[in-house]
ZANUKOL-653681 format. One line per field, with one value per residue (C-alpha): residue in one letter; residue number from 1; x, y, z. Coordinates in nm, 3 decimals, m for minus. Last residue first. Layout:
<sites>
volum	A  ...;
kese	NUM  ...;
px	X  ...;
py	Y  ...;
pz	Z  ...;
</sites>
This chain:
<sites>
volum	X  X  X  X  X  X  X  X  X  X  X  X  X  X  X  X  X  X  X  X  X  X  X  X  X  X  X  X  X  X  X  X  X  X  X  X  X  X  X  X  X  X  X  X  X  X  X  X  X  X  X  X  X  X  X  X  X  X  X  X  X  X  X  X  X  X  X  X  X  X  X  X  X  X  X  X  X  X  X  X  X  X  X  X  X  X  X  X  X  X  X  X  X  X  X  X  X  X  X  X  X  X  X  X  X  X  X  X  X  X  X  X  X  X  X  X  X  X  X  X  X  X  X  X  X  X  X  X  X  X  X  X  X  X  X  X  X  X  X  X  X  X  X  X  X  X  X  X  X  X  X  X  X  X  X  X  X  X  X  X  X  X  X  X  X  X  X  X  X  X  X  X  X  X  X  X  X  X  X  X  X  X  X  X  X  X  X  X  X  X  X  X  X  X  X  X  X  X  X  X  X  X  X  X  X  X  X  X  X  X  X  X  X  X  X  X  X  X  X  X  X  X  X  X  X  X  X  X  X  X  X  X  X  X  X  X  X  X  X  X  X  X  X  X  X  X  X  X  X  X  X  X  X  X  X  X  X  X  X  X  X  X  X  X  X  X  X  X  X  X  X  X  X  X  X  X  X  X  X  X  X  X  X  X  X  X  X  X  X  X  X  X  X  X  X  X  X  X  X  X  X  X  X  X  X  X  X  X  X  X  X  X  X  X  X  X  X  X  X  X  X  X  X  X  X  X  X  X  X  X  X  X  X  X  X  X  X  X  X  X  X  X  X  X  X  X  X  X  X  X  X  X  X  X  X  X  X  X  X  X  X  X  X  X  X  X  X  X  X  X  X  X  X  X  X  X  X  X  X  X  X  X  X  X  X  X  X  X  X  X  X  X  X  X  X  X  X  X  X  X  X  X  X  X  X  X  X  X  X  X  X  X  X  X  X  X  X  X  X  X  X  X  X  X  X  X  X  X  X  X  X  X  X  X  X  X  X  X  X  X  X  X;
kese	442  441  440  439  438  437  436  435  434  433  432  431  430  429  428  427  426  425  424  423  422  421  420  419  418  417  416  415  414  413  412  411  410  409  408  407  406  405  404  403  402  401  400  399  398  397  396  395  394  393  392  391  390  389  388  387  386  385  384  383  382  381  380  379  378  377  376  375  374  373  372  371  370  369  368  367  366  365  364  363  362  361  360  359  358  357  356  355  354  353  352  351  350  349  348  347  346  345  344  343  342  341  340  339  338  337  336  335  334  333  332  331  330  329  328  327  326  325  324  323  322  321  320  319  318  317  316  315  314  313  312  311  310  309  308  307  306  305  304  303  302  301  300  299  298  297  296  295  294  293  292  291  290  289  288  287  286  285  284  283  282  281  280  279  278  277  276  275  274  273  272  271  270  269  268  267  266  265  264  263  262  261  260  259  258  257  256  255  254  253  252  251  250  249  248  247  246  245  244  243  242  241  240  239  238  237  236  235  234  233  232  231  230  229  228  227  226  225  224  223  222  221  220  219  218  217  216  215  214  213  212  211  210  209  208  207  206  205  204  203  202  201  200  199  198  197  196  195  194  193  192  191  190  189  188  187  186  185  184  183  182  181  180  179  178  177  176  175  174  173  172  171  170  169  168  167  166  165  164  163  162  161  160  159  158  157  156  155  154  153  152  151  150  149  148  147  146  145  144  143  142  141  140  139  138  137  136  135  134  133  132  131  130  129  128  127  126  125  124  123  122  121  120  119  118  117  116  115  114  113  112  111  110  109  108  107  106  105  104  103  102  101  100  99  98  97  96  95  94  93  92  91  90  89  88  87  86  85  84  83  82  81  80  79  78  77  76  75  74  73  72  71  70  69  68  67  66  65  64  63  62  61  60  59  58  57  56  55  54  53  52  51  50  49  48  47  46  45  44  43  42  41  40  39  38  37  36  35  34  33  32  31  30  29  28  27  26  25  24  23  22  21  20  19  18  17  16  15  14  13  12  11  10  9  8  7  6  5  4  3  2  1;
px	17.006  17.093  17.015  16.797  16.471  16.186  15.985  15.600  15.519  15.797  15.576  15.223  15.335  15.457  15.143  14.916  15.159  15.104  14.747  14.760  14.891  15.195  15.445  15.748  15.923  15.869  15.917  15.800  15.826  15.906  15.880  15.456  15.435  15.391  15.367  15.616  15.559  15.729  16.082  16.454  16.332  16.169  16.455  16.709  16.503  16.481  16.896  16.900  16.699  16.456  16.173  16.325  16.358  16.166  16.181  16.021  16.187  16.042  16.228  16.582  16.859  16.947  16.844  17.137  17.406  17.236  17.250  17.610  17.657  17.449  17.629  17.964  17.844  18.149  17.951  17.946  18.266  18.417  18.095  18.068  17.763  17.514  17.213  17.016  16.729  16.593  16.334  16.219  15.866  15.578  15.635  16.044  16.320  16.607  16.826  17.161  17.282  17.654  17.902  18.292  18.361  18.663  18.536  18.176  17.891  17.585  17.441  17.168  16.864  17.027  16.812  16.876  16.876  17.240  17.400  17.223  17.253  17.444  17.204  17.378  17.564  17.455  17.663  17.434  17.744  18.023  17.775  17.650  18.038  18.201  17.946  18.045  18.440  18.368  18.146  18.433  18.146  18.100  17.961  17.710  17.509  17.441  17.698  17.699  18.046  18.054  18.392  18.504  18.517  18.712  18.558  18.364  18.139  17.927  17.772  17.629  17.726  17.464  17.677  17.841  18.114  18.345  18.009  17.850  18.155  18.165  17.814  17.941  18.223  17.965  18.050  18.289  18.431  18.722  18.831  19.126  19.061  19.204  19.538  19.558  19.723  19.370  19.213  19.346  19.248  18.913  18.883  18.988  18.779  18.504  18.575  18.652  18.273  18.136  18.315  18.148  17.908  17.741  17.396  17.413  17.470  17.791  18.019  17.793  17.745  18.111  18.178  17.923  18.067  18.432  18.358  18.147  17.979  17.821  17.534  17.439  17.258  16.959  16.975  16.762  16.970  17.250  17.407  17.755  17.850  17.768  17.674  17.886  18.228  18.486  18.652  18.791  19.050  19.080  19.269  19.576  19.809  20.070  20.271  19.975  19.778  20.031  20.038  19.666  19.646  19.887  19.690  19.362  19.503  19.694  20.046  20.117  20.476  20.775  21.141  21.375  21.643  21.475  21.177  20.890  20.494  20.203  19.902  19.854  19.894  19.746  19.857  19.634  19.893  19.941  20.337  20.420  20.153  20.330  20.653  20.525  20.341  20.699  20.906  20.666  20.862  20.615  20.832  20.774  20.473  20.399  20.453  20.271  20.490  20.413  20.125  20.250  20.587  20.648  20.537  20.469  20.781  20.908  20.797  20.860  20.559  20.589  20.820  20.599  20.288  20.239  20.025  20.018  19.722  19.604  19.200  19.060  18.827  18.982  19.320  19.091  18.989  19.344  19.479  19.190  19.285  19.639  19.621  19.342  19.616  19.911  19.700  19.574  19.992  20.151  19.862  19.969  20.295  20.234  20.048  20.275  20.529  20.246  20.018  19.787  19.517  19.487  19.173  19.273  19.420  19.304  19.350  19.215  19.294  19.483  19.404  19.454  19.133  19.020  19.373  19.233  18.902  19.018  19.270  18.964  18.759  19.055  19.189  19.264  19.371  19.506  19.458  19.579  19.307  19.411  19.202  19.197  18.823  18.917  19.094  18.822  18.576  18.834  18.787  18.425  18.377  18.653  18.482  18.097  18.283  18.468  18.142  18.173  18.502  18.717  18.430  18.480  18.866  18.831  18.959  19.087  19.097  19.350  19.266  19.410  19.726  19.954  19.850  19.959  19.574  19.446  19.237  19.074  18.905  18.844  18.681  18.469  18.365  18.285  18.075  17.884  17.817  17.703  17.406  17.379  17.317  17.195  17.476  17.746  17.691  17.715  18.023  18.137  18.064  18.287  18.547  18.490  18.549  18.827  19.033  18.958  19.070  19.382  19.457  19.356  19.635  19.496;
py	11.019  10.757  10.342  10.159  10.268  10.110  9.895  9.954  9.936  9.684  9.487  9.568  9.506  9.194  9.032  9.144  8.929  8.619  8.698  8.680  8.342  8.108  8.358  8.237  8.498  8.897  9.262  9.599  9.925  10.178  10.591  10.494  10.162  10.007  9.650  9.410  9.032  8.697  8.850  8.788  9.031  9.279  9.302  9.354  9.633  9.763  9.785  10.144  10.232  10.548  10.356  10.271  9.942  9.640  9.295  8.956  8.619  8.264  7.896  8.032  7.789  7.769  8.167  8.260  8.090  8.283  8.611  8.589  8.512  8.829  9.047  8.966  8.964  9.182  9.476  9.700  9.546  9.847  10.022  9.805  9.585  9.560  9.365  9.455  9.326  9.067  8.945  8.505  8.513  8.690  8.637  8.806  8.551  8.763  8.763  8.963  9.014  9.080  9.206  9.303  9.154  8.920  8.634  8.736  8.755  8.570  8.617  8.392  8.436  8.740  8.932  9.290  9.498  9.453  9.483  9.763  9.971  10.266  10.319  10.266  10.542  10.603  10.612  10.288  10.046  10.219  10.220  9.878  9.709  9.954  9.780  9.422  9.506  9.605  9.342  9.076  8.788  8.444  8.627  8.809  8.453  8.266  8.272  8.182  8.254  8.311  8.186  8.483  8.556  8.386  8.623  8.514  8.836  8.689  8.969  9.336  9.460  9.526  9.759  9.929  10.058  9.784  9.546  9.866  9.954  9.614  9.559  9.646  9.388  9.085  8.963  8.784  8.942  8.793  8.905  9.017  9.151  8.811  8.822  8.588  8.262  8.098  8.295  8.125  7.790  7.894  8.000  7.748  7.507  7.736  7.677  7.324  7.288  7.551  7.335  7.026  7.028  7.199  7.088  6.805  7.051  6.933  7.183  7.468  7.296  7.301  7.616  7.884  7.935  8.000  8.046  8.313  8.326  8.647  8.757  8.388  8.464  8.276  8.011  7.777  7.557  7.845  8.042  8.228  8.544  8.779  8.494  8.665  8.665  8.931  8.765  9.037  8.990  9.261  9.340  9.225  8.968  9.087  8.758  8.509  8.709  8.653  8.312  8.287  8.479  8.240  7.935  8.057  8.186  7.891  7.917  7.863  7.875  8.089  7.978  8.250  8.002  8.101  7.985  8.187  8.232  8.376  8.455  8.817  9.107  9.436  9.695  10.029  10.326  10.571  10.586  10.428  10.156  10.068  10.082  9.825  9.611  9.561  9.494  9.279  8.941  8.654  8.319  7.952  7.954  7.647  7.637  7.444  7.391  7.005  6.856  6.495  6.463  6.825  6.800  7.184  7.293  7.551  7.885  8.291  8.479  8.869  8.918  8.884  9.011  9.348  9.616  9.936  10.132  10.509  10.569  10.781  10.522  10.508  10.436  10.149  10.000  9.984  9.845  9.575  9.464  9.469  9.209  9.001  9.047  8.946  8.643  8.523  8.575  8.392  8.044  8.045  8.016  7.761  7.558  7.454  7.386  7.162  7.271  7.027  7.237  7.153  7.077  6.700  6.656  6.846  6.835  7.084  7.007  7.197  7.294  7.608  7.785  7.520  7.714  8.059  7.969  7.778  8.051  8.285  8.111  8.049  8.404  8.497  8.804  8.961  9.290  9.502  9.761  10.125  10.359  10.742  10.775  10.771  10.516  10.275  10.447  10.324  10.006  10.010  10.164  9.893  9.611  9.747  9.753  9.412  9.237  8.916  8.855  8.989  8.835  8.522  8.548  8.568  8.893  8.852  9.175  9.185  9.464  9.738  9.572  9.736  10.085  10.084  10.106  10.416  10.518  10.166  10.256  10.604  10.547  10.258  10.495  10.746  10.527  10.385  10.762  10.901  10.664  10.368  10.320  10.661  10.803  10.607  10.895  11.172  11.052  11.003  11.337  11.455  11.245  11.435  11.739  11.663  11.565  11.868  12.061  11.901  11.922  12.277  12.326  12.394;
pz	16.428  16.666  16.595  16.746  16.677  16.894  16.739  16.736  16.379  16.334  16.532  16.427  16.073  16.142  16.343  16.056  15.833  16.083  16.088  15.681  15.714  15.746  15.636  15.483  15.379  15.481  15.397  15.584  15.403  15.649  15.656  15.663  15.672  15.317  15.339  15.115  14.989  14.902  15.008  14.825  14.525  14.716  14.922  14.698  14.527  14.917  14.910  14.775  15.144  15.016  15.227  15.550  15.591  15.844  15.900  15.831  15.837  15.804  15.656  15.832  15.764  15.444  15.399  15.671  15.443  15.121  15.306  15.389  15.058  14.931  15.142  14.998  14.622  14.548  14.483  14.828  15.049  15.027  15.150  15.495  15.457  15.764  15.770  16.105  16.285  16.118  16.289  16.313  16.451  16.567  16.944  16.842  16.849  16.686  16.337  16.341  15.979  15.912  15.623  15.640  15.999  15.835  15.900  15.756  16.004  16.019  16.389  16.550  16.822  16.957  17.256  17.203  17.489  17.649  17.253  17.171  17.552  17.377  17.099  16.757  16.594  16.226  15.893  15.831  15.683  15.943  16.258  16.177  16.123  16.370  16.681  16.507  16.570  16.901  16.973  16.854  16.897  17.053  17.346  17.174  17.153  16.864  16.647  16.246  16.054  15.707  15.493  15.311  14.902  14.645  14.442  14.116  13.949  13.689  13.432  13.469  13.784  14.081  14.259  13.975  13.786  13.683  13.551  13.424  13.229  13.055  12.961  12.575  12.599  12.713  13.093  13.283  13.633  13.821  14.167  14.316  14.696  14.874  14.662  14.386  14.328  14.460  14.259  13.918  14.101  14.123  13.765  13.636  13.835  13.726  13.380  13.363  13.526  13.234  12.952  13.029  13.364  13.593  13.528  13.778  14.036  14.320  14.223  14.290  14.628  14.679  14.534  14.764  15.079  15.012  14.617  14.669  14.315  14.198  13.954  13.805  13.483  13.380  13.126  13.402  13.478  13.538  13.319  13.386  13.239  12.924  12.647  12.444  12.659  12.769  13.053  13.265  13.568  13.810  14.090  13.930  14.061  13.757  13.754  13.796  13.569  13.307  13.389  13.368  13.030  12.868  12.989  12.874  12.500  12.459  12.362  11.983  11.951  11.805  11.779  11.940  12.111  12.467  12.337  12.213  12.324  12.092  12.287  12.108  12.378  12.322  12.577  12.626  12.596  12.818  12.763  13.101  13.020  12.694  12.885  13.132  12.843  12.648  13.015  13.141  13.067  13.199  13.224  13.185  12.878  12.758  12.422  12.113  11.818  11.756  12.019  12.116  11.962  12.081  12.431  12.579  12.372  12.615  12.667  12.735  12.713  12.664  12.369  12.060  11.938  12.107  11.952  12.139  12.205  12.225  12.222  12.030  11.837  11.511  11.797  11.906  11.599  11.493  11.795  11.765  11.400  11.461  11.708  11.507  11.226  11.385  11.572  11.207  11.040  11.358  11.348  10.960  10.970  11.232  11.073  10.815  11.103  11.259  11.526  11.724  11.889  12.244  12.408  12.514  12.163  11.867  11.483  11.271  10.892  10.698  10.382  10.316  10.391  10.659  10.809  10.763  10.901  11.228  11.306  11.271  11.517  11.756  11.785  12.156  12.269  12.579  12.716  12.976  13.132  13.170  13.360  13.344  13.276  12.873  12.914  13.036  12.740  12.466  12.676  12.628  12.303  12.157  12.260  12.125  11.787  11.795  11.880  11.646  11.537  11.814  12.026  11.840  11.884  12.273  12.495  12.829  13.005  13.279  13.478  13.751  13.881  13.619  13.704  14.038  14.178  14.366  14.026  14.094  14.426  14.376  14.060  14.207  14.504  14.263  14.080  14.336  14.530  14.217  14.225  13.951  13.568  13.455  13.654  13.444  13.167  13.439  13.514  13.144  13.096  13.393  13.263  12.976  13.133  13.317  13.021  12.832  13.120  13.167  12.812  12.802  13.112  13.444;
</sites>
């Protein structure tokens, strides 16, 4: 192994141990493995605003520096709005906008190219004082046509993605640094918007990734609490339907549907603040709002409307234990959630005590994208009591405790509940799982 080699394994190594504090080895390997198998183009999109530019441009350039450094490299694109809207107030010019768009005149324009060249340069810089290698690119990626030039002036809309500048910056090891600037086929520049130009350039690259770098972090809800993951096949139309989803956030989500739409099924967009960025990639739990567009969930109740072969590698994959032979034959189903595509299940039965859940099954690849908990929110809608039992060093029990109104300590089981009528009703849980036969080997 050369000392390059070395030195390269070793602080990936580092890093490792570094991600270790966040989640188990087994998470971050997984992750590794997962985007280290990725053509290098299709890992990430990172979409980069001005005010983060502006505001956080230190904790930004950690976090991708630290991307490289693990042998991934993320594509970026930059905005520069609040900066545009300073140097331009500077000379004079007044911002004029219609439906979003910012007017731009030829005097603008000047203007609009010198702010994105020196945003551009401004994050290469940081990140090569970082370590990291990058490549400033400011031209030559989004072709465009005059978007309507009595209506907006020199504004683009971009009609081809050429690749050819952020392919040979990728082939060199080199972290790509788009500005948002568009050109006609004549050579005249124009001010493409930031959104639109990184949606066509996701659209041609139908990464597995795409990264909104924000500083709120994510998605808020009512509440200003942050919404983990959206499952857009089970979850948009009642998202769509809150009265606090509205303005900006509603355009985004639309947006961002539509985006996935174009994508394949295992893309996924994450948005989230520059220095949470690693634990977002890295992790179960993420740091942020993962959107997928997800899997419908199916609800059966009888084994007959099931693939029980397909169910049977489901539990056995997710627990890494063989069932008992007779499962199926034994256990009386009162309902089944199960993904379409047989990624994530819970099988609820009719016990004396009440509604038991008897197993919630997640295959690993399917760990983080907010799979399990949609299947979990479908069966929730319709299930006012559950109890049921896990082992005691099961990594999902901090799910648990948050999704139950109260835990017992059994022994090798902790046993959870919602919606208990009464402390005999708890008693009546504990006795059951206490008695319970296992049902899976080993």
């Amino acid at each position: 192994m050369s000392p390059s080699q070395l030195a390269h394994r070793q602080t990936r190594q580092t890093i490792v141990r570094l991600l270790s504090s966040m989640a188990s080895a087994k998470e971050i390997s997984q992750y590794l493995k997962r985007f280290s198998q990725l053509d290098a183009k299709r890992f990430a999109v990172v979409k980069v605003g001005g005010a983060v530019l502006r505001d956080d441009l230190e904790a930004l350039t950690s976090s991708l520096s630290f991307l490289q450094e693990v042998g991934l490299t993320p594509i970026v694109l930059h905005g520069a709005g609040p900066q545009l809207d300073t140097e331009l107030s500077a000379a004079g010019i007044e911002k004029h906008t219609v439906n979003g768009l910012r007017v731009t005149t030829p005097e603008a324009l000047a203007i609009v190219r010198r702010v994105f060249q020196s945003a551009n340069l401004e994050l290469v810089e940081a990140l090569q004082r970082n370590g990291a290698r990058a490549t400033s690119i400011t031209g030559g990626v989004f072709e465009a046509d005059y978007l309507d030039r009595d209506t907006y002036g020199l504004v683009g809309e971009v009609n081809k993605v050429n690749l050819a500048p952020i392919e040979a910056s990728l082939r060199a090891g080199s972290i790509p640094v788009i500005a948002s600037l568009g050109e006609t086929a004549g050579g005249q520049i124009l001010n493409v918007n930031a959104d639109f130009a990184a949606n066509e350039l996701v659209c041609e690259l139908q990464p597995y990734k795409i990264i909104f770098l924000t500083g709120t972090g994510g998605l808020l809800d009512e509440n200003g609490k942050l919404i983990d993951s959206i499952n857009l096949s089970t979850e948009y139309e009642q998202l769509m339907a809150q009265p606090w989803i509205h303005g900006g956030m509603r355009v985004k989500i639309e947006q961002i549907k539509d985006l996935l739409d174009k994508l394949p099924m295992e893309s996924s967009v994450s948005i989230t603040r520059p220095a949470d960025l690693a634990k977002e990639l890295f992790t179960h739990k993420g740091s942020g709002t993962l959107v997928r567009r997800g899997e419908r969930v199916l609800t059966a109740t009888s084994w007959a409307e099931l693939d029980l072969v397909r169910m049977k590698q489901l539990i056995e994959s997710s627990f890494g234990r063989e069932l008992v032979p007779d499962y199926f034959e034994k256990t009386m189903l009162l309902r089944c959630y199960v993904s379409e595509n047989y990624r994530a299940a819970m099988i609820l039965t009719d016990e004396a005590q009440g509604v038991y859940l008897d197993k919630f099954a997640v295959l690993d690849e399917a760990q983080g994208e907010g799979l399990g908990r949609a299947v979990w929110n479908v069966m929730r809608e319709q299930t006012p009591q559950m109890f049921w039992r896990s082992r005691s060093g099961n990594p999902v029990n901090h799910f648990y405790y948050a999704q139950s109104d109260g835990c017992y300590k059994l022994g090798q089981w902790k046993v959870f509940w919602f919606g208990a009528p009464d402390f005999d009703a708890i008693r009546g849980y504990v006795d059951h799982c206490a008695a319970r036969p296992p049902s899976l080997r080993g």
